[in-house]
C-alpha positions in Angstrom: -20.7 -2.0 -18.7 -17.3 -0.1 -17.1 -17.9 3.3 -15.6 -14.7 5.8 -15.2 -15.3 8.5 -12.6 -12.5 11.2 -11.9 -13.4 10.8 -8.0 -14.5 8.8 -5.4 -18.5 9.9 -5.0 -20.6 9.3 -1.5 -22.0 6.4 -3.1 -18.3 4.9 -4.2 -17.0 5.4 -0.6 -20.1 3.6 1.4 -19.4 0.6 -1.4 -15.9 0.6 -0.3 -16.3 1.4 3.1 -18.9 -2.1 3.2 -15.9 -4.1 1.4 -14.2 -6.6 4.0 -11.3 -6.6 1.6 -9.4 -5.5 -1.2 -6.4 -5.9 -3.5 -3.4 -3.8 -4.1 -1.3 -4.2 -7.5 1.9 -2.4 -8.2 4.5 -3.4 -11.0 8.4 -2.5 -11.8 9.0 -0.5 -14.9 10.8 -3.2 -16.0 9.1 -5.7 -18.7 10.5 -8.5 -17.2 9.8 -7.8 -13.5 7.4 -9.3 -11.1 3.7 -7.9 -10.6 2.5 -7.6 -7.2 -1.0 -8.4 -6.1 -2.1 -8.4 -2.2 -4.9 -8.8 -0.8 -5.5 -7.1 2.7 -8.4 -6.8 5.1 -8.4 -5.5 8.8 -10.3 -2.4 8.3 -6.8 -0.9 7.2 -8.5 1.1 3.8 -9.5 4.6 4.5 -10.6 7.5 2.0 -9.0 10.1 2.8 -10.2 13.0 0.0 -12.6 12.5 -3.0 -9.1 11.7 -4.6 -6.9 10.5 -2.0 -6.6 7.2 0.1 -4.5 5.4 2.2 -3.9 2.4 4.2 -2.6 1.0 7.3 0.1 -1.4 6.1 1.6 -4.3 7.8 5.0 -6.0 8.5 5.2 -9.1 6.1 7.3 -11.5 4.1 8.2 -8.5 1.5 7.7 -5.2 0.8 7.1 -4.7 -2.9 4.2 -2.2 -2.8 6.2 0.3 -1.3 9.4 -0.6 -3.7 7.7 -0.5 -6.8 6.4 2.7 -5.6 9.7 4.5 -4.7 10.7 3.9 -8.1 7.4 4.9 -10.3 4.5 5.3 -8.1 1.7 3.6 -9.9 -0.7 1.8 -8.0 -4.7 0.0 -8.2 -6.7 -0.8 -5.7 -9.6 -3.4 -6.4 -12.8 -4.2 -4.6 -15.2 -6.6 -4.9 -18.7 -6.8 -4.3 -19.0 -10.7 -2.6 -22.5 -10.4 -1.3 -25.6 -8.4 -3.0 -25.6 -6.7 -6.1 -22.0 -7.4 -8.5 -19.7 -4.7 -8.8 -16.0 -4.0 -9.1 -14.2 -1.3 -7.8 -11.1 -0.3 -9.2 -9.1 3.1 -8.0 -6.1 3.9 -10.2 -3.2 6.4 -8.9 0.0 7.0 -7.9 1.6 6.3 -4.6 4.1 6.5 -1.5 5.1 4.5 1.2 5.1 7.1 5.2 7.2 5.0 7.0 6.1 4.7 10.8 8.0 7.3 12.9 8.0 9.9 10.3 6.0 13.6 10.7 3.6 13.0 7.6 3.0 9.3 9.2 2.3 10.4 12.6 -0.3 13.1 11.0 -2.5 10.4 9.3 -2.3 7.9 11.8 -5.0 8.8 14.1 -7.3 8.3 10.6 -6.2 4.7 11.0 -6.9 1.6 13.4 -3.8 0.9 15.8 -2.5 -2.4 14.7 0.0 -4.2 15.8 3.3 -4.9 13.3 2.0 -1.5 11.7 5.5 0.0 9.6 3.9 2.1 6.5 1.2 3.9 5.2 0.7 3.9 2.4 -1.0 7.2 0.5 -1.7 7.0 -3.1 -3.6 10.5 -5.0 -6.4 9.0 -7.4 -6.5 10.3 -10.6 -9.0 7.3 -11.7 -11.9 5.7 -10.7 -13.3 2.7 -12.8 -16.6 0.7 -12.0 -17.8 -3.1 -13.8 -20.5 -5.3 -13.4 -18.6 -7.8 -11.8 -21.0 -10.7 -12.5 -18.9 -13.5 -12.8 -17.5 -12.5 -9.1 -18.7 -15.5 -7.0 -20.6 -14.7 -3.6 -19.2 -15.4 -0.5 -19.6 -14.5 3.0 -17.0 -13.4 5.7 -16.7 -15.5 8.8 -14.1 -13.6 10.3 -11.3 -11.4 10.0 -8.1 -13.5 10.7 -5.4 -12.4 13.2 -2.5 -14.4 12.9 -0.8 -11.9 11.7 -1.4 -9.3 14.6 -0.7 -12.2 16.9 2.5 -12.8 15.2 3.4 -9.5 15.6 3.0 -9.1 19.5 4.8 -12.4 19.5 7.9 -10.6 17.5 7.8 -7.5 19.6 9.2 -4.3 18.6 12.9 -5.1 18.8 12.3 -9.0 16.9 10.1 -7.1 14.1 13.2 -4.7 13.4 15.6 -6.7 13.0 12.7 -8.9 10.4 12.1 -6.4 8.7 16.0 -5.3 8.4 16.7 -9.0 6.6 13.3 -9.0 4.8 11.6 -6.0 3.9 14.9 -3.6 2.4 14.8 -5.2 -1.5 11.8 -6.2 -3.9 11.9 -9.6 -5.8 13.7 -7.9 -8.5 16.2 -5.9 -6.2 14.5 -2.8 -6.4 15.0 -0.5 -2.6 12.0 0.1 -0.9 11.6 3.3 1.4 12.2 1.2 4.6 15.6 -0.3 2.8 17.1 3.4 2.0 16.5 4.5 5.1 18.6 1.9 6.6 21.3 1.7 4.0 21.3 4.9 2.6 20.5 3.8 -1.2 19.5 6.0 -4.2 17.9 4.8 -6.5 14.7 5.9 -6.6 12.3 8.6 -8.9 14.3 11.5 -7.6 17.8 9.7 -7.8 19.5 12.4 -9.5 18.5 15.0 -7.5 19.2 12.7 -3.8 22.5 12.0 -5.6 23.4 15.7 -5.9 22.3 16.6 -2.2 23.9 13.9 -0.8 27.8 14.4 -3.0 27.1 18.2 -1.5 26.9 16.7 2.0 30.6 14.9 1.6 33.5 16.3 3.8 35.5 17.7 1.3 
């Protein structure tokens, strides 16, 4: 039988903290846009209130988490229980994308394993917290985190993971601008649109 919680208890956070992976889902507002589900892993995940989490997040293929969230914030987190008693996890909340470099990144950081390829954290308040028997969950055990994608990173290098992330990571599958892509071309378009818009036709040389 679901359980809904308003916070992460002492008991929620060891079960997380014993997860070796979990699942983040974020959607456009759009009815016709594409819902995005990724799994991570890495020991990225960290509670960072009762009602607040974050994690480390990682240069890939696309940046739809952090797209979706510039333009409505909504975001759940699942976790599974794959050995030992069933149970699923499920943190419901809105969102936002730190980008690396920035003050409010920098301050959560040390919270956060130094990975390589690292370019957002992203911080999302809870304002739900759902638990369910998870009994059709089948059980598995971990062999090993993978690091191909830390490897890959160190093979890009700083300068080679720019310029990827310049051609890859700016636009969501359904052309929505992530926080990455405004910062590099300038775009409004997000939640606060209006308002950007206004500060930035004040900024024009007149």
């Amino acid at each position: 039988m679901a359980q809904f919680y308003d916070s992460i208890s002492a008991e929620l956070e060891s079960f997380i903290k014993a997860q070796p992976l979990f699942f983040v889902a974020t959607a456009p507002l759009r009815a016709d846009g594409h819902v995005n589900l990724s799994p991570k892993g890495l020991d990225s995940f960290r509670i960072l209130a009762p009602t607040r989490v974050g994690y480390l997040d990682l240069t890939g293929s696309g940046n739809e988490t952090s797209a979706h969230l510039r333009e409505n914030g909504r975001i759940t987190f699942m976790f599974c229980a794959f050995e030992g008693t069933p149970r699923i996890l499920r943190l419901y909340g809105l969102g936002r994308a730190l980008l690396a470099g920035t003050p409010q990144y920098q301050e959560l950081a040390p919270q956060f394993p130094s990975l390589d390829g690292a370019r957002q954290i992203i911080v999302a308040d809870i304002d739900g917290v759902q638990t369910s028997c998870g009994a059709a969950v089948p059980r598995m055990r971990l062999l090993d985190q993978r690091e191909d994608l830390l490897q890959w990173a160190r093979a890009k290098g700083e300068q080679g993971l720019d310029v990827y992330r310049r051609s890859r990571n700016v636009r969501s599958l359904d052309g929505l601008t992530s926080d990455l892509g405004a910062e590099l071309e300038h775009v409004v378009d997000g939640p606060a649109a209006d308002e950007r818009a206004t500060e930035k036709d004040e900024t024009k040389p007149r």
